[in-house]
C-alpha positions as CSV (number, residue, x, y, z in Angstrom):
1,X,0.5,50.7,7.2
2,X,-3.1,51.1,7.6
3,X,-4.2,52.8,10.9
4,X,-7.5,50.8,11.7
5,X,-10.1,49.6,10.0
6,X,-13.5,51.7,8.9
7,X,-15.8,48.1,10.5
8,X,-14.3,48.8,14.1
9,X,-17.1,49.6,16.3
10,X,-17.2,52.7,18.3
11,X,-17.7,50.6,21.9
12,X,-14.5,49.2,21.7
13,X,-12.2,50.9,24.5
14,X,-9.2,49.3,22.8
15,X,-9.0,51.7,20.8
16,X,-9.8,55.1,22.8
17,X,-6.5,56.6,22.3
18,X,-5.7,59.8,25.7
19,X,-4.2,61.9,22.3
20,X,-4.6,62.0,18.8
21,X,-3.0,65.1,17.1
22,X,-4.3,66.5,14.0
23,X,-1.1,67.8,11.9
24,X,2.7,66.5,11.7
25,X,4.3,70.3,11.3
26,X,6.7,71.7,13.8
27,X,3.7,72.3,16.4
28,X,2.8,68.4,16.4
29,X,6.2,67.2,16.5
30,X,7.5,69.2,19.3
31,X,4.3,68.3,21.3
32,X,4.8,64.4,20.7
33,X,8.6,65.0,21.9
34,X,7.0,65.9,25.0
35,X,4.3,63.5,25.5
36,X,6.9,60.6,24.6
37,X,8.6,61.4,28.2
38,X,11.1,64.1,27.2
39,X,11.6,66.7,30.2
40,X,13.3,69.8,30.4
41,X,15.6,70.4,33.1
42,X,17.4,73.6,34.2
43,X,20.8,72.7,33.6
44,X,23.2,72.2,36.4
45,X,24.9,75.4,35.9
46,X,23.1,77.4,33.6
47,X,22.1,81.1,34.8
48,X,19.6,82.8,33.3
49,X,20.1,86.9,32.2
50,X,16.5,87.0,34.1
51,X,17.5,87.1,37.3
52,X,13.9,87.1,38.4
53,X,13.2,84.0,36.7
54,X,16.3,82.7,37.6
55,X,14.9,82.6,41.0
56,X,11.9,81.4,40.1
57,X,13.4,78.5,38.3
58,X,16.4,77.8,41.2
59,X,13.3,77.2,44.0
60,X,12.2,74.1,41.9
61,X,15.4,73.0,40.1
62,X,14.9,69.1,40.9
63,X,11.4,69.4,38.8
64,X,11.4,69.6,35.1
65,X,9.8,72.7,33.8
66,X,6.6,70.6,32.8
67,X,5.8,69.4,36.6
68,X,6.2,73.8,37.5
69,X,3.4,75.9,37.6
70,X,3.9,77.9,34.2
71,X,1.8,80.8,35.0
72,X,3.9,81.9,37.8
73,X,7.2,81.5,35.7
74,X,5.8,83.2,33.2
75,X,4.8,86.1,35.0
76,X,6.2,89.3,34.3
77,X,7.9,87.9,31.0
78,X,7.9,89.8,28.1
79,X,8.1,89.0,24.4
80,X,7.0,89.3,20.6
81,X,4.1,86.5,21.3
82,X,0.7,87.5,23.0
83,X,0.9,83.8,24.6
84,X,2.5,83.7,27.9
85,X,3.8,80.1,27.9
86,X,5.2,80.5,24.2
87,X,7.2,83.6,25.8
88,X,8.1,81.9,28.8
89,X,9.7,78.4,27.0
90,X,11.2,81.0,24.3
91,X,13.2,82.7,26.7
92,X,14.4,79.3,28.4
93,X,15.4,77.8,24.8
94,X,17.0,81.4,23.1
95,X,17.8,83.7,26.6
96,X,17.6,87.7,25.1
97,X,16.8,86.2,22.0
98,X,15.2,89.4,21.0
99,X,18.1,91.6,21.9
100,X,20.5,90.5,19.2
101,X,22.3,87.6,21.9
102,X,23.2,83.9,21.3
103,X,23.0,82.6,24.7
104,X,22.6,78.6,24.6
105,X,19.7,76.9,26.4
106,X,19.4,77.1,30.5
107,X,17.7,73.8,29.5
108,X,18.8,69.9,29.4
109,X,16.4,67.3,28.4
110,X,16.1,63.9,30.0
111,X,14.0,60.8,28.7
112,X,11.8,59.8,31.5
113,X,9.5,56.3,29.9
114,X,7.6,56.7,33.1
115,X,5.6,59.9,31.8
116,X,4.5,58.9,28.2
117,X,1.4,59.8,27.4
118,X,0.1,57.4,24.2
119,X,-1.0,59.3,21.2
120,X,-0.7,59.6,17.3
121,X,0.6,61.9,15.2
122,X,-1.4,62.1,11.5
123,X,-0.2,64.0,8.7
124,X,-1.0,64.2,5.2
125,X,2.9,63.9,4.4
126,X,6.3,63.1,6.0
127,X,7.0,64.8,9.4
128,X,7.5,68.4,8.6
129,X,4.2,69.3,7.6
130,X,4.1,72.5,4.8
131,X,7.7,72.6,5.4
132,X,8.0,70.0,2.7
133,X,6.1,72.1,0.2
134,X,7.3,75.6,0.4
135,X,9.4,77.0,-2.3
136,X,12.6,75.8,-1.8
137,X,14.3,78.2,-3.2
138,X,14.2,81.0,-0.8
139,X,15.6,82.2,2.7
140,X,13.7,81.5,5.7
141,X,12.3,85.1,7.6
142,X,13.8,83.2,10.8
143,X,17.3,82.1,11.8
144,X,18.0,78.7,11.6
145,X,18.7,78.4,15.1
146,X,15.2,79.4,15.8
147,X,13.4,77.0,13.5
148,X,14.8,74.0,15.6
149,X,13.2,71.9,18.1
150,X,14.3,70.8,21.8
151,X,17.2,68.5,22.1
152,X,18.9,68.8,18.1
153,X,21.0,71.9,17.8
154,X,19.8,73.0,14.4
155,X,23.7,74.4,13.8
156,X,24.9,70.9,15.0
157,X,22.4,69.2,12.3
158,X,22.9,71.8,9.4
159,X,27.0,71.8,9.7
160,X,27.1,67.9,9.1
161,X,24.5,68.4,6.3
162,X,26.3,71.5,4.1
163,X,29.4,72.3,3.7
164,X,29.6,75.7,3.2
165,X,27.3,77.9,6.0
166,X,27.0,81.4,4.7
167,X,23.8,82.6,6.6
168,X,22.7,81.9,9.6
169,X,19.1,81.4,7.6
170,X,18.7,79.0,5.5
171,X,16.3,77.1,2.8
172,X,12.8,75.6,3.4
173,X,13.8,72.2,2.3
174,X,16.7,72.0,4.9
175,X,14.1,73.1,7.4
176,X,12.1,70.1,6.5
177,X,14.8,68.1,6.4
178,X,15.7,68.8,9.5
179,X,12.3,68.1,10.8
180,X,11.9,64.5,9.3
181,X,15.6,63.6,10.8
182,X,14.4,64.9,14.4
183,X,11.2,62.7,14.6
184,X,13.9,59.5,13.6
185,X,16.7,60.6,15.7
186,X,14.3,61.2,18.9
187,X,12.6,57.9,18.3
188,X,9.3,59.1,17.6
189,X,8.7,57.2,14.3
190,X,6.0,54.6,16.2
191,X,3.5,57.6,17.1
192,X,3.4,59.4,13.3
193,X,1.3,58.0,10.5
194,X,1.6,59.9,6.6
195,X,-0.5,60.2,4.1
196,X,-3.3,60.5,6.5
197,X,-6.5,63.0,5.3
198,X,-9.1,63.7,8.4
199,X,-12.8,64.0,7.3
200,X,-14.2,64.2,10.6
201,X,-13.8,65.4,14.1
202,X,-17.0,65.1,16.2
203,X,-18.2,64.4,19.8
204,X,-19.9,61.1,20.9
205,X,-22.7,61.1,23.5
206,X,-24.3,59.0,25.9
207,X,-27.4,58.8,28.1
208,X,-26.3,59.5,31.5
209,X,-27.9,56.9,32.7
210,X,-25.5,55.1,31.0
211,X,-22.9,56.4,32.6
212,X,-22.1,53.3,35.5
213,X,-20.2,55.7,38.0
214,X,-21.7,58.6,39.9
215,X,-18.8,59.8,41.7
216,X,-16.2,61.7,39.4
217,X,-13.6,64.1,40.8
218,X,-13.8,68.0,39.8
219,X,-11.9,67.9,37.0
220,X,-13.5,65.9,35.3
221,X,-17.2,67.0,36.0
222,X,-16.4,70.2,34.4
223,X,-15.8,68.8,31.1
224,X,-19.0,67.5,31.0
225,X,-21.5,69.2,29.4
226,X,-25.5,68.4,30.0
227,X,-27.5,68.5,26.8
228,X,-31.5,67.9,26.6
229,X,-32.4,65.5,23.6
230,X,-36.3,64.9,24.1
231,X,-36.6,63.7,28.0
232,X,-32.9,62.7,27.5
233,X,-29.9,64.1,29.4
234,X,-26.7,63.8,27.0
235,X,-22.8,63.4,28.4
236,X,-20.3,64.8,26.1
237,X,-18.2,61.5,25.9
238,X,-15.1,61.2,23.6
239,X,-13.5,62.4,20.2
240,X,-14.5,60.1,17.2
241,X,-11.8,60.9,14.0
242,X,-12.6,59.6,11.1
243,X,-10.5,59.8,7.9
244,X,-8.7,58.0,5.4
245,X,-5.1,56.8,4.5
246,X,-4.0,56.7,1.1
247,X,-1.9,53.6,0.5
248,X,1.3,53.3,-1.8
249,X,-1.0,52.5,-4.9
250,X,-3.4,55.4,-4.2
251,X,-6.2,53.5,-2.6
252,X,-7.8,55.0,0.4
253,X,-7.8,53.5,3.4
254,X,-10.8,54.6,5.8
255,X,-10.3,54.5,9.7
256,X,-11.7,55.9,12.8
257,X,-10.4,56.6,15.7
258,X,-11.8,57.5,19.5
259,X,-9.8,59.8,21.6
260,X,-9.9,61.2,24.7
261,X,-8.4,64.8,23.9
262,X,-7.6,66.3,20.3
263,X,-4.7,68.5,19.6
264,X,-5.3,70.7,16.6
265,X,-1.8,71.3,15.2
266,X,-2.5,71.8,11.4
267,X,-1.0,75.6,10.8
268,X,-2.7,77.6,8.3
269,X,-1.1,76.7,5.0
270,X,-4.3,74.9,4.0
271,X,-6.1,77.6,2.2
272,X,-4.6,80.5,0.4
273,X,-6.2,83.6,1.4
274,X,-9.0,85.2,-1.8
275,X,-9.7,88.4,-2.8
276,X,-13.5,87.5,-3.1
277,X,-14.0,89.6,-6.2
278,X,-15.1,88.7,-10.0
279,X,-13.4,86.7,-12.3
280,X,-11.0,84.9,-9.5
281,X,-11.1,81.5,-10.4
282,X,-9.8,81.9,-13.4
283,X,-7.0,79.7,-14.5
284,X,-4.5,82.1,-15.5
285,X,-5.3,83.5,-11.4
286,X,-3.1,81.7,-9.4
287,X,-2.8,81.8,-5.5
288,X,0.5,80.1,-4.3
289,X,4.1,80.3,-5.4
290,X,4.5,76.4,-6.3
291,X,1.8,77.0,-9.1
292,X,3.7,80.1,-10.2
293,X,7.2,78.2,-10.2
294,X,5.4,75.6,-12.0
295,X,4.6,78.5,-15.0
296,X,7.7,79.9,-15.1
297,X,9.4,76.6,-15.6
298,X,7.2,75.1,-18.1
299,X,8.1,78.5,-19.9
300,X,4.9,79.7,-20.5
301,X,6.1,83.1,-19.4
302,X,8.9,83.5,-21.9
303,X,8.3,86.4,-24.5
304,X,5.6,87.8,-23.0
305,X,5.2,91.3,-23.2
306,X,2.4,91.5,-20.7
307,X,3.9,91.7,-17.2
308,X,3.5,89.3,-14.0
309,X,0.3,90.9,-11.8
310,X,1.4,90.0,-8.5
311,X,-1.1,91.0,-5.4
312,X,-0.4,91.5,-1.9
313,X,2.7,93.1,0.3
314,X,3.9,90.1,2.6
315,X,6.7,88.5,2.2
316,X,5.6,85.6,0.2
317,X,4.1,88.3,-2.5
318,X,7.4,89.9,-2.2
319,X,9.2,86.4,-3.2
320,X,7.2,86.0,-6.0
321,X,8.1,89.3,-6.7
322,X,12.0,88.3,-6.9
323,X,11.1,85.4,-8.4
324,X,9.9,87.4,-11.3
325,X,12.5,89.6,-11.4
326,X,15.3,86.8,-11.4
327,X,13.6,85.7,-14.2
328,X,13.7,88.6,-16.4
329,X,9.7,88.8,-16.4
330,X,8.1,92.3,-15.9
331,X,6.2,92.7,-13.1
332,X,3.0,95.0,-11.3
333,X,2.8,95.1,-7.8
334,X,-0.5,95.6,-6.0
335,X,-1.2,96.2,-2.8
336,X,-3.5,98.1,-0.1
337,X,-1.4,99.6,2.0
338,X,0.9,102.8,2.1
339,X,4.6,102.4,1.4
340,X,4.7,104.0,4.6
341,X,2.7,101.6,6.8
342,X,4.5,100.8,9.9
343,X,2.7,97.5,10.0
344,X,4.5,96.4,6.7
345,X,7.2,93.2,7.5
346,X,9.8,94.7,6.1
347,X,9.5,97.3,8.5
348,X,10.7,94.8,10.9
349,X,13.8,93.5,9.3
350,X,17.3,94.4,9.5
351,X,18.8,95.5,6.1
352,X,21.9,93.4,6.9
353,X,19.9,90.6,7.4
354,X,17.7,90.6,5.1
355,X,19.0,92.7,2.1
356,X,16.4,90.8,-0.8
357,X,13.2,91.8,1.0
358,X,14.3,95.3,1.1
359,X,15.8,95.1,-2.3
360,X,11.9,94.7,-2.8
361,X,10.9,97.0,-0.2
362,X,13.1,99.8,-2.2
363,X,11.2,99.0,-5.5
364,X,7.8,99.3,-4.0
365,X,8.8,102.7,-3.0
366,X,10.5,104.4,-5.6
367,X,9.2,102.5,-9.1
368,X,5.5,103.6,-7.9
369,X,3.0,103.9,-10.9
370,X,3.1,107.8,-10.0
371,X,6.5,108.2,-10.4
372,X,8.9,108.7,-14.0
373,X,9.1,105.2,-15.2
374,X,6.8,103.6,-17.6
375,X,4.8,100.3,-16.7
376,X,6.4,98.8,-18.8
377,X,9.8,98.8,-16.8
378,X,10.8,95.5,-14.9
379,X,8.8,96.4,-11.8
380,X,6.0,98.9,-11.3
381,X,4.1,99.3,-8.2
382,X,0.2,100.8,-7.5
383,X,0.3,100.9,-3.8
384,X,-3.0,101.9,-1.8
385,X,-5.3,99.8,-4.4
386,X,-7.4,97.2,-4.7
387,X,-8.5,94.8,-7.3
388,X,-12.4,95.0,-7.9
389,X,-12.3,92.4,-10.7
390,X,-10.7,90.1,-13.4
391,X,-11.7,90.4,-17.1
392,X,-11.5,86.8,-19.1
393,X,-9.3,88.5,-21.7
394,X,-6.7,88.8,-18.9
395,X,-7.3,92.4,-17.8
396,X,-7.9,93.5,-14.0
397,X,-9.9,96.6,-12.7
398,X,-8.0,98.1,-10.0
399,X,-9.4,100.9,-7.8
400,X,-7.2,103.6,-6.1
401,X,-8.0,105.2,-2.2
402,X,-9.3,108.2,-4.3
403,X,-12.1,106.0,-6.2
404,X,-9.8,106.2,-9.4
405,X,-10.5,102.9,-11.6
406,X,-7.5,101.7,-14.2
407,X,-7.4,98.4,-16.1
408,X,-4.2,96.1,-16.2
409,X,-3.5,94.1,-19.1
410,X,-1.2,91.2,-17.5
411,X,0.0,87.8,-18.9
412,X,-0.7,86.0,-15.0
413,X,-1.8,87.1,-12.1
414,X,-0.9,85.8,-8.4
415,X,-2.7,86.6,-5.2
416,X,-0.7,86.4,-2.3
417,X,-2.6,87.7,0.6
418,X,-1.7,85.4,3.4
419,X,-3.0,81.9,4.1
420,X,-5.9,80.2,6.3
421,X,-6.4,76.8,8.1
422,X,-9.1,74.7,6.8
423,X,-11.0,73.5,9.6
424,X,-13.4,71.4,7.5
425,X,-13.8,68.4,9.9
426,X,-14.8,69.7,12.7
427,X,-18.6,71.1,13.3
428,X,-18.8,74.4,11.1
429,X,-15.4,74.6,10.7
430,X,-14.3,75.3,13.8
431,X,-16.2,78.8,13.3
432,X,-17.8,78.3,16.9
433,X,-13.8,77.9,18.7
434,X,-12.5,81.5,17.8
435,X,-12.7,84.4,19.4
436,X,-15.4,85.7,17.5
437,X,-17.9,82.9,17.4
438,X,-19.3,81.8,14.1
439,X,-16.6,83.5,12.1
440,X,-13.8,81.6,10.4
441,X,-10.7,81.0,11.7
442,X,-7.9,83.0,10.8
443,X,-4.2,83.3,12.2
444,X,-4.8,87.0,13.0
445,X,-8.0,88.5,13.1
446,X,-9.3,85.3,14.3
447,X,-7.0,82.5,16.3
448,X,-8.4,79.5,18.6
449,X,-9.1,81.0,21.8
450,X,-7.5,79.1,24.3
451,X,-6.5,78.9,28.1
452,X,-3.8,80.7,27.9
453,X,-1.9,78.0,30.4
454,X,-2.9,74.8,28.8
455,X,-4.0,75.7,25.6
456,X,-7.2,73.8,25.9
457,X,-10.1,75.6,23.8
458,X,-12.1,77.7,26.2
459,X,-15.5,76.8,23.9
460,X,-14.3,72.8,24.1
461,X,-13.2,70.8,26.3
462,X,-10.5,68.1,25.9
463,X,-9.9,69.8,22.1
464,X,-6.6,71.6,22.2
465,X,-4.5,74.0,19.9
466,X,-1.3,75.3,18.9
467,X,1.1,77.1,16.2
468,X,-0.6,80.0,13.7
469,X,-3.9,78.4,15.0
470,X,-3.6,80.2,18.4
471,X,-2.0,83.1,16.8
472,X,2.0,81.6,17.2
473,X,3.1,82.0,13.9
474,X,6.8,81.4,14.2
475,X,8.7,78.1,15.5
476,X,10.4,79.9,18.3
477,X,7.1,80.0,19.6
478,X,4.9,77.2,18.8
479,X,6.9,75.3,21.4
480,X,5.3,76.8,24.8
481,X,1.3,75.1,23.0
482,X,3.2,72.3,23.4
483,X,4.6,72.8,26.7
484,X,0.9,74.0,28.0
485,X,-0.6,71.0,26.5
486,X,2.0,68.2,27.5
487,X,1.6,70.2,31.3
488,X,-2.3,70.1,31.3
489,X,-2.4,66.1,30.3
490,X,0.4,65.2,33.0
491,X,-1.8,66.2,35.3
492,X,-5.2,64.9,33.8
493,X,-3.2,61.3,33.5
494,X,-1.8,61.9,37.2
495,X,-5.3,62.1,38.7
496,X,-6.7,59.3,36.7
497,X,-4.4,57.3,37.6
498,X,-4.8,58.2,41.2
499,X,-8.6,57.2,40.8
500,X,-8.3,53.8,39.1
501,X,-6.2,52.8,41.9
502,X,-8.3,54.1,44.3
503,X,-11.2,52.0,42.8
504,X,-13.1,55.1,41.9
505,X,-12.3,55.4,38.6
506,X,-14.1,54.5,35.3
507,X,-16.2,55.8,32.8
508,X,-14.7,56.9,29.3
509,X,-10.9,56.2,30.3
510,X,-8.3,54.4,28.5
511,X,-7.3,50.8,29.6
């Protein structure tokens, strides 16, 4: 259905929303979970391996985690996230997670109406986000058990879905699945809209003249920010979002809406990362594994004697690499770093575990370009080198660290160096939110920054952020932006509330 019409006009507080969320992934379904009224509890008899925290939690067991001061149970905690919160609900939801143990939740969740917080959820597909386009047919880097989302045992979910559980990982699509079922089973269907593509994300402003009330509590005078326009003095007022929904016969249907905060929760599948060099765009240069999958199946690789040119050493490059292989097509493997790199994934995975990637990992190492076999073997590897260039008669330039230069004749190439999260809609793409100002945003060289308790942008006020955005790459720790942010609003609500009824409210507040 549509969302609301392009002709509404921007005065009307009808339709001021206190939340609209910006992505319909893991990150923005977990955070409407919370803002719908879930709370988490410290179950009645549930010990925690901290004992510290333990402690912490036992002084305040009659108050759900999100009414508890976060930074003090988060203290001390350590984990494989840089965000304290994300470390802190990680080790309440998967105890010792980290060292190999299946402890169950300390948590139980309760559904308190009393503490919803109205918002919307807008995605460009179902609920699930780039879960629902991923290659389908490879193993998740995470256990299952670590993809799922408060109150649905993934395990639970999966064991009625298959009926024959071999790994405790498991397939993209039954990820997405999973998350599609959770937003129905937890009633949150009335708060997500699909097929929704934002355009715009931009302040309004307002004389302060304007403004009707003088008297404003502290909170929310420092969100306020002063600007001279001429002899005018400008009040940062609300969120207008602006976009379009694309009905079931492909019309668009335009819309804006005005919100009081914005939660960024789009992940950073939206752009595949480029190599910035000559001859890129070409179309036999591909940059994501569905357009590869799409080659291979349309047989346009079969017979060729030119091999695969795949680019890039992270695990997607390495499940193109399989790909390949599975298919009996010959592949070259290019990539910067040293075999040896301690910073490489597969550094980081068990062998048990994960037994393809270092089936890949193996080949990288020993069927090097330097070594006895030819290139035209099933797999040959040039580690250390970078592509300086793609020739139209399907040729590529690589470079060694020495300075050596070598062409490539190939029959496709693939770049598969990582992913970035187009910011588009919002004022220079977000460059001025990062870290480093007035670069773009990237999941690791460049997240959100953020308070690191409510995940509110330090830059922006009342514009929030979560997931790969603020550096939280896996599921297991995308939950604690939620947490933060469903924390932070709770108590923004609570005051505002507090002022309305003592007749010293007003201003830019929902009705």
């Amino acid at each position: 259905m549509p969302l609301i019409e392009e002709t509404v006009l921007p005065g009307d507080s009808l339709l001021t929303l206190p939340v609209v969320i910006i992505g319909n992934g893991p990150s923005g379904i977990c955070l409407s979970y919370l803002l719908s009224g879930y709370r988490p509890y410290l179950s009645p008899e549930a010990i925690h391996p901290n004992p510290i925290l333990h402690t912490k939690l036992e002084e305040a067991r009659h108050l759900s985690i999100v009414d508890q001061d976060l930074e003090y149970l988060s203290e001390g905690l350590e984990g494989r996230s840089s965000n304290p919160v994300a470390v802190l609900f990680d080790t309440l939801l998967h105890p010792d997670a980290d060292f190999g143990y299946d402890y169950p939740p300390v948590l139980h969740w309760k559904l308190e109406q009393h503490n919803y917080i109205p918002h919307i959820v807008l995605g460009k597909g179902p609920p699930g986000g780039a879960w629902h386009s991923m290659e389908g047919s490879m193993l998740t880097i995470s256990f299952g058990d670590w993809m799922e989302l408060p109150g649905l045992s993934f395990k639970e979910w999966a064991a009625s879905k298959r009926r024959n559980i071999k790994s405790d990982r498991v397939m993209p699509e039954e990820i997405a699945c999973y998350y599609k079922h959770y937003v129905k089973v937890m009633g949150l269907q009335k708060n997500f809209r699909d097929n929704v593509y934002i355009t715009s994300v931009s302040r309004l402003y307002r004389e302060k003249d304007d403004e009707g009330r003088s008297h404003q509590n502290e909170d929310l005078k420092t969100q306020r920010s002063e600007m001279e326009d001429g002899q005018k003095s400008l009040i940062k007022r609300n969120w207008e979002v602006r976009g379009y929904q694309r009905a079931t016969d492909g019309s668009h249907v335009p819309f804006c809406l005005f919100a009081e905060n914005v939660a960024l929760a789009t992940g950073t599948f939206d752009s595949p990362g480029r190599l910035q060099v000559e001859g890129e765009d070409f179309p036999f240069v591909l940059h994501s594994m569905s357009d590869f999958g799409a080659v291979i199946s349309k047989g346009k690789l079969r017979g060729k004697a030119d091999p695969v040119l795949i680019v890039g050493a992270g695990l997607t490059a390495a499940d193109a690499v399989l790909c390949a292989y599975n298919n009996n097509i010959p592949v070259v493997h290019v990539f910067r770093r040293r075999v040896t790199d301690t910073s490489l994934i597969f550094k980081q995975l068990p062998k048990k575990l994960y037994p393809e990637y270092h089936k890949v990992y193996h080949m990288m190492c020993t069927q090097s370009h330097t070594m006895d076999s030819n290139q035209h073997s099933a797999y040959t590897s040039f580690p250390e080198h970078n592509v300086l260039s793609f020739k139209p008669e399907m040729k590529c330039v690589l470079q060694s660290a020495s300075g050596l230069k070598k062409i490539l004749k190939f029959s496709v190439a693939l770049v598969l160096i990582g992913s970035h999260p187009n910011l588009f809609f919002l004022k220079d793409q977000g460059h001025s939110i990062g870290h480093h100002s007035n670069q773009p945003i990237t999941c690791k060289g460049n997240p959100i920054e953020i308070d690191p308790y409510t995940y509110e942008c330090t830059k922006e006020a009342n514009l929030f952020a979560l997931g790969p955005l603020v550096g939280d790459n896996f599921v297991r720790f995308l939950k604690g932006g939620a947490l933060g942010i469903a924390r932070c609003l709770a108590i923004r609500q609570k005051k505002k509330h507090e002022l309305i009824e003592s007749g010293d409210g007003g201003g830019d507040g929902v009705p």
